[in-house]
C-alpha positions as CSV (number, residue, x, y, z in Angstrom):
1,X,3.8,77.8,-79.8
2,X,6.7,77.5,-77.5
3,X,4.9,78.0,-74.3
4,X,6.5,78.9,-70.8
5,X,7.1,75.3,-69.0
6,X,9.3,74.9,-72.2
7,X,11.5,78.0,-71.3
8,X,11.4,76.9,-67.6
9,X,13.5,73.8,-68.6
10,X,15.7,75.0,-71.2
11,X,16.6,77.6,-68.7
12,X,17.4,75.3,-66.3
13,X,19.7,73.2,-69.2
14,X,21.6,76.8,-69.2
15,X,21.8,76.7,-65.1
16,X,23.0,72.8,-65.4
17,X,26.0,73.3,-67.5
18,X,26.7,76.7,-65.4
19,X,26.5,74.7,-62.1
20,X,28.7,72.1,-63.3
21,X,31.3,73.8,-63.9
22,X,31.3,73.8,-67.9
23,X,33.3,76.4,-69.6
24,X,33.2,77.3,-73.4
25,X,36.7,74.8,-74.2
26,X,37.8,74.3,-70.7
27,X,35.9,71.2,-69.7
28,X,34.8,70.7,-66.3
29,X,35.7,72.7,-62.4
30,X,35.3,69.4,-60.8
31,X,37.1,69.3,-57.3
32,X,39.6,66.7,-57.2
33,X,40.9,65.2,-54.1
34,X,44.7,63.9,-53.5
35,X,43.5,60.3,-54.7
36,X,42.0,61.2,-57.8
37,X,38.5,60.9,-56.4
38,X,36.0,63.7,-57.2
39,X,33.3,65.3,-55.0
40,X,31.3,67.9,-56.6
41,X,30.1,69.7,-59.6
42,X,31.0,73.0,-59.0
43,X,33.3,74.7,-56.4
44,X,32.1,77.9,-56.9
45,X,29.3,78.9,-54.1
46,X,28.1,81.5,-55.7
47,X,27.0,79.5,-58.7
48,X,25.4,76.8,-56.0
49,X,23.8,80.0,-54.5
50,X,22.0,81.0,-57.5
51,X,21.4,77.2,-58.1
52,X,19.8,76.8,-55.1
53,X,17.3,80.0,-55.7
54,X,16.6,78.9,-59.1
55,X,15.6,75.3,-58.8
56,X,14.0,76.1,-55.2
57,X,11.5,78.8,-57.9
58,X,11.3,76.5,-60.8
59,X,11.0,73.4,-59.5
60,X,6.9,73.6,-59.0
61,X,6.8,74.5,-62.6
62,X,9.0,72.1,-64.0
63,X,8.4,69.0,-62.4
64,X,4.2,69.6,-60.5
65,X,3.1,66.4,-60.4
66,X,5.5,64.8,-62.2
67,X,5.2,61.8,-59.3
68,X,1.7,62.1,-58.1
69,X,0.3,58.9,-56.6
70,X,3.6,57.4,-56.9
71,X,5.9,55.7,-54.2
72,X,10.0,55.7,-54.7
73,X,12.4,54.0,-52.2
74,X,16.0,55.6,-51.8
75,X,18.6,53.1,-51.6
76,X,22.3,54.6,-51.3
77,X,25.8,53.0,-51.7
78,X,28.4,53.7,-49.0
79,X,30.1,57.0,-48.5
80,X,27.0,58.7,-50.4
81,X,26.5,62.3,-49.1
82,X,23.3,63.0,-46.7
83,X,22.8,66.1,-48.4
84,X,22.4,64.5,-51.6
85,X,20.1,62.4,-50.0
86,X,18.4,64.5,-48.3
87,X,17.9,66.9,-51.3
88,X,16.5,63.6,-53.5
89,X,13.8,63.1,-51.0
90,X,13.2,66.7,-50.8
91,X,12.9,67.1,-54.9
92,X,10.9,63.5,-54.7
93,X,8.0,64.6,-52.5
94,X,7.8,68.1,-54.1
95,X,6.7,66.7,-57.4
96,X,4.0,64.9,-55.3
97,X,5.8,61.5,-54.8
98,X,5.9,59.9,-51.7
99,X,9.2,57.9,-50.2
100,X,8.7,54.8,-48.9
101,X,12.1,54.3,-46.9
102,X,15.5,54.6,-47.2
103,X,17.9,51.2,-47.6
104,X,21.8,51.6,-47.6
105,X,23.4,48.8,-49.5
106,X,26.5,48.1,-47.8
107,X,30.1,47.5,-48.8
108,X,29.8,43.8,-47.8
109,X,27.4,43.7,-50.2
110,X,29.0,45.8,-53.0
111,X,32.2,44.4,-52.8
112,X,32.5,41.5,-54.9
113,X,34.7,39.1,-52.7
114,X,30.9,39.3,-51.4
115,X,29.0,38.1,-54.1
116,X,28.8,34.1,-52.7
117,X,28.0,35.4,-49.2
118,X,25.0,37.8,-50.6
119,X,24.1,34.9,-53.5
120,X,24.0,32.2,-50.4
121,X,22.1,34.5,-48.4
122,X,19.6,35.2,-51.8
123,X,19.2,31.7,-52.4
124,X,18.5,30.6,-48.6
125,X,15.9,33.4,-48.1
126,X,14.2,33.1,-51.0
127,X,13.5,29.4,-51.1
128,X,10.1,28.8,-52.5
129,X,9.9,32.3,-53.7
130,X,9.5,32.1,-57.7
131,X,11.1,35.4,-58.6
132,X,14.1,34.4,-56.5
133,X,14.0,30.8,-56.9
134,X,14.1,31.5,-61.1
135,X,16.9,33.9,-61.1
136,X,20.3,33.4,-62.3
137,X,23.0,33.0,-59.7
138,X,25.0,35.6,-58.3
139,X,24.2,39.3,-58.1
140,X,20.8,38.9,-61.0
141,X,19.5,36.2,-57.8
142,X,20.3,38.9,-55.2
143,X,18.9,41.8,-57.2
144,X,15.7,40.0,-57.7
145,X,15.9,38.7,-53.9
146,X,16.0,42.4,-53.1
147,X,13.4,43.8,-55.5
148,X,11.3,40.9,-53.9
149,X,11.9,42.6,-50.7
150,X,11.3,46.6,-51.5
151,X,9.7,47.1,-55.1
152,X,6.5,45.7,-57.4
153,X,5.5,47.1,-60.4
154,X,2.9,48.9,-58.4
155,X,2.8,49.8,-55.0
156,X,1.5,47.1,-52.7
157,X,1.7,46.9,-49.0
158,X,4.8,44.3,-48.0
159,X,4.2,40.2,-47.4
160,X,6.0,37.8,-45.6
161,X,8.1,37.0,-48.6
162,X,9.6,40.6,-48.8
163,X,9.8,40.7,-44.6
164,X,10.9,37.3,-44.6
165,X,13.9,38.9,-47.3
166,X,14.3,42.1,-45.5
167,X,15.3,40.9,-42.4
168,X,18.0,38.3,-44.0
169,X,19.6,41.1,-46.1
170,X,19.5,43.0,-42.5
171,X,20.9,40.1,-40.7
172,X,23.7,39.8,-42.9
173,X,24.9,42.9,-42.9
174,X,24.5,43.4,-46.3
175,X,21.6,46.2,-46.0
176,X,21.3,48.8,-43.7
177,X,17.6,50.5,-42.8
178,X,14.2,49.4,-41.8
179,X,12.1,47.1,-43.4
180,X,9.4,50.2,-45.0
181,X,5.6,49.6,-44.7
182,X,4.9,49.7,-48.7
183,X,6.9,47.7,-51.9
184,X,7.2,50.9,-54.2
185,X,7.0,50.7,-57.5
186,X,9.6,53.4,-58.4
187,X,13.5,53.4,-56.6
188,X,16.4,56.2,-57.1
189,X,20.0,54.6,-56.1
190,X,21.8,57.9,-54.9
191,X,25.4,57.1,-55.1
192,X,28.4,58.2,-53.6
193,X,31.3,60.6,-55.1
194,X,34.3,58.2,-57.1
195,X,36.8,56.7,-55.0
196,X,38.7,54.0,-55.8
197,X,36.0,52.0,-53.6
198,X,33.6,52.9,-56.1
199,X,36.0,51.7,-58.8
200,X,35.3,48.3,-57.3
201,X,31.8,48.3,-57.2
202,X,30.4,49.6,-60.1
203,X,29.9,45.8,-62.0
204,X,27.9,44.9,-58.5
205,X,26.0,47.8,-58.8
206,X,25.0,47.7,-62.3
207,X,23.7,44.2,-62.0
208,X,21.8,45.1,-59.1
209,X,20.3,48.3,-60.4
210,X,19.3,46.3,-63.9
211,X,17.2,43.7,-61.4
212,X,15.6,46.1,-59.5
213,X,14.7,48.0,-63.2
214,X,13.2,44.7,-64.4
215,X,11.1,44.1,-61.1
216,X,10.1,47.6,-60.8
217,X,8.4,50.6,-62.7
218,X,11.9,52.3,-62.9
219,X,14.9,52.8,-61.5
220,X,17.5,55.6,-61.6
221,X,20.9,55.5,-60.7
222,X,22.0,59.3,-59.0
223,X,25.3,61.0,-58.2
224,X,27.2,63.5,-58.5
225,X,29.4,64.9,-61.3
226,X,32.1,63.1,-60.1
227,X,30.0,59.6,-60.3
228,X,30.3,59.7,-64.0
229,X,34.2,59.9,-64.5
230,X,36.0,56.8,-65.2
231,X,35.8,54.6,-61.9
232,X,32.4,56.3,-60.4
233,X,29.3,54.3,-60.2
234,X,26.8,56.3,-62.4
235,X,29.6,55.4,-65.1
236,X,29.4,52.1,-63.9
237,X,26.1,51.7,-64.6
238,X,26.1,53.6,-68.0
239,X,29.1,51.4,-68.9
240,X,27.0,48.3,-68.0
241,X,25.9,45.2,-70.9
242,X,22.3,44.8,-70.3
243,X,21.5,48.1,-67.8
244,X,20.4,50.2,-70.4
245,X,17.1,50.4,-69.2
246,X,18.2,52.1,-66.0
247,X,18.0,55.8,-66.1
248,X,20.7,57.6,-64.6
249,X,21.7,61.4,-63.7
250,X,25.5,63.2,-62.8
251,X,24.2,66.1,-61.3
252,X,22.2,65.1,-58.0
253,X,24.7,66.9,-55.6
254,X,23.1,69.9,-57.5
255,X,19.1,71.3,-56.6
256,X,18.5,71.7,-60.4
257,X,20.3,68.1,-60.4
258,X,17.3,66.7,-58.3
259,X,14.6,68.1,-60.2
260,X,16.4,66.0,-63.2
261,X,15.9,63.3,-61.2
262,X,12.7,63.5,-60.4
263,X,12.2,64.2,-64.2
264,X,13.6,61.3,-65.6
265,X,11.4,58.9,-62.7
266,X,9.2,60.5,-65.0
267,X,10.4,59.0,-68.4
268,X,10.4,55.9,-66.6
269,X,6.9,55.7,-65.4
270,X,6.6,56.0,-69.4
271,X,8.6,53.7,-70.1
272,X,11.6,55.8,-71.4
273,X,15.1,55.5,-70.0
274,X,18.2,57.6,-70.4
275,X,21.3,59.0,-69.4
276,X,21.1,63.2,-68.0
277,X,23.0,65.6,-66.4
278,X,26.5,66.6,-67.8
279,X,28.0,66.6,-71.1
280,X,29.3,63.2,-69.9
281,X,25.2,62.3,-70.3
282,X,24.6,60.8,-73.6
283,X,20.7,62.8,-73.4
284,X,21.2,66.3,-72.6
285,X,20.8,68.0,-69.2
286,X,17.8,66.8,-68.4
287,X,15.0,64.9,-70.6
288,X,12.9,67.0,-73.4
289,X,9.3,67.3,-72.7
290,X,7.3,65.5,-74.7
C-alpha cells in the first residue's frame, strides 16, 4: 500500500522541478550574471514563497529523524551564500542531527597554485600521524590531514592529533573557523554559486571531498542549481575519477533542497551515495525511500 510519507516525497519531487525553474521543453530559469556565472534556482519569489511553506510543513514528515544521534560539520568553499548555510544547519538539526562546527576552506587552499603550500603544511603537521603519514602526496595527503582534524567514522571527542592539525590548517590560512569540540562522523560541503573561481577549483575540491568520504561516515557535496553547470563545483565533484562515493545535491539554495540534503546524509549513513536535485542529477530529485 502506498502510504502517506510516500506521497509526502513525491510531492516534494513535483515542488523540486517547480522551484527550479523546470519547464515542460524550456529547460531551466536559472539567473545568469554578466560573467556567465549562475546564482539561483528560480527567480520567481512566488515559487520560493510556496517553497518555503511547503518544505517548512513537510519537512518533519519527510526527513523525522532521519539524523538522530548523528554529528555533521559544515565546511563551505569561498563566496558560498550564508543563507544556504544557514538553511543546511537549520534542515540538519530539524531531522535531529546535531552540527558540530562550521570550517571555511579558503581560496589559498582551493586554488591549486596552492597545492605544495597546503601538501607541505599536511605533511609537517601530520608527522607521526599514520592516516597522514600513509597518504599519497598532494591534495589525497591534505584531505586525509583534514579529515584527521574534523571527522571519524564515529563521533569521538577531538585529540591532540586533530588540534595539533587544526590549528596548522588555521595558521596557514588555509581554513577558516574554530577548532569544534567533537570529530563528526558525517560532513555536508555547501558550495558556492559557479564563477569562473569555481571553474578553478572543482579538481581540488573533488579530491578533497573523496578523502573526507573515505575517513568519514559520508559526505555530501551541496549547492545550488547553478553548482552543477559546466564549471561549478557540485559538477566538479560529479565529474570527478574516484569521487563517486560522495553524495552530492543542486538544489540547497532551495528549503525543499535542504531537506534533500539531509536525506541523502541519510543514504550515506547506509552506505548509499548519489547524485539529487535537478535534472542535471543522475538520481532523481531527491533519493527513493527504501
Amino acid at each position: 500500500m502506498i502510504n502517506f510519507r510516500y506521497h509526502v516525497v513525491s510531492l516534494t519531487a513535483v515542488l523540486l522541478a517547480l522551484a527550479a525553474g523546470v519547464v515542460l521543453g524550456a529547460g531551466f530559469l536559472d539567473q545568469t550574471d554578466d560573467d556567465g556565472s549562475s546564482s539561483g534556482s528560480s527567480t520567481d519569489s512566488g515559487v520560493r514563497s510556496f517553497d518555503s511553506g511547503y518544505a517548512s510543513r513537510t519537512a518533519p514528515l519527510v526527513a523525522k529523524d532521519a539524523l538522530k544521534s548523528r554529528t555533521v560539520l559544515i565546511v563551505t568553499t569561498p563566496g558560498v551564500q550564508a543563507t544556504d548555510v544557514k538553511g543546511v544547519q537549520g534542515a540538519i538539526e530539524q531531522a535531529g542531527g546535531t552540527v558540530s562546527g562550521q570550517v571555511e576552506l579558503t581560496s589559498k587552499l582551493l586554488d591549486p597554485g596552492g597545492r605544495q603550500f597546503a601538501d607541505g603544511v599536511a605533511d609537517k603537521a601530520g608527522a607521526g600521524i599514520s592516516e597522514v603519514s600513509t597518504a599519497s602526496a598532494g591534495y589525497p595527503r591534505i584531505g586525509a590531514a583534514l579529515a584527521r582534524a574534523y571527522l571519524a567514522t564515529k563521533v569521538t571527542d577531538a585529540d591532540e592529533a586533530s588540534t595539533q592539525l587544526a590549528a596548522a590548517f588555521t595558521e596557514g590560512d588555509l581554513v577558516v573557523g574554530d577548532q569544534p569540540e567533537q570529530r563528526a562522523d558525517l560532513a555536508v560541503v555547501v558550495t558556492a554559486p559557479r564563477t569562473s573561481a569555481t571553474n578553478q577549483q572543482g579538481a581540488s575540491l573533488a579530491a578533497l571531498a573523496t578523502a573526507l568520504d573515505q575517513a568519514s561516515a559520508g559526505v555530501v557535496v551541496a549547492g545550488p542549481s547553478s553548482a552543477s553547470l559546466e564549471g561549478g563545483l557540485v559538477e566538479a565533484v560529479r565529474g570527478a575519477e574516484g569521487a563517486s562515493q560522495v553524495s552530492t545535491v543542486d538544489v540547497a539554495d532551495l528549503p525543499a533542497g535542504r531537506v534533500v540534503v539531509t536525506l541523502a546524509l541519510a543514504e550515506e549513513i547506509n552506505g548509499r551515495s548519489g547524485a539529487w536535485g535537478t535534472s542535471r542529477s543522475a538520481d532523481g530529485a531527491l533519493p527513493a525511500e527504501k
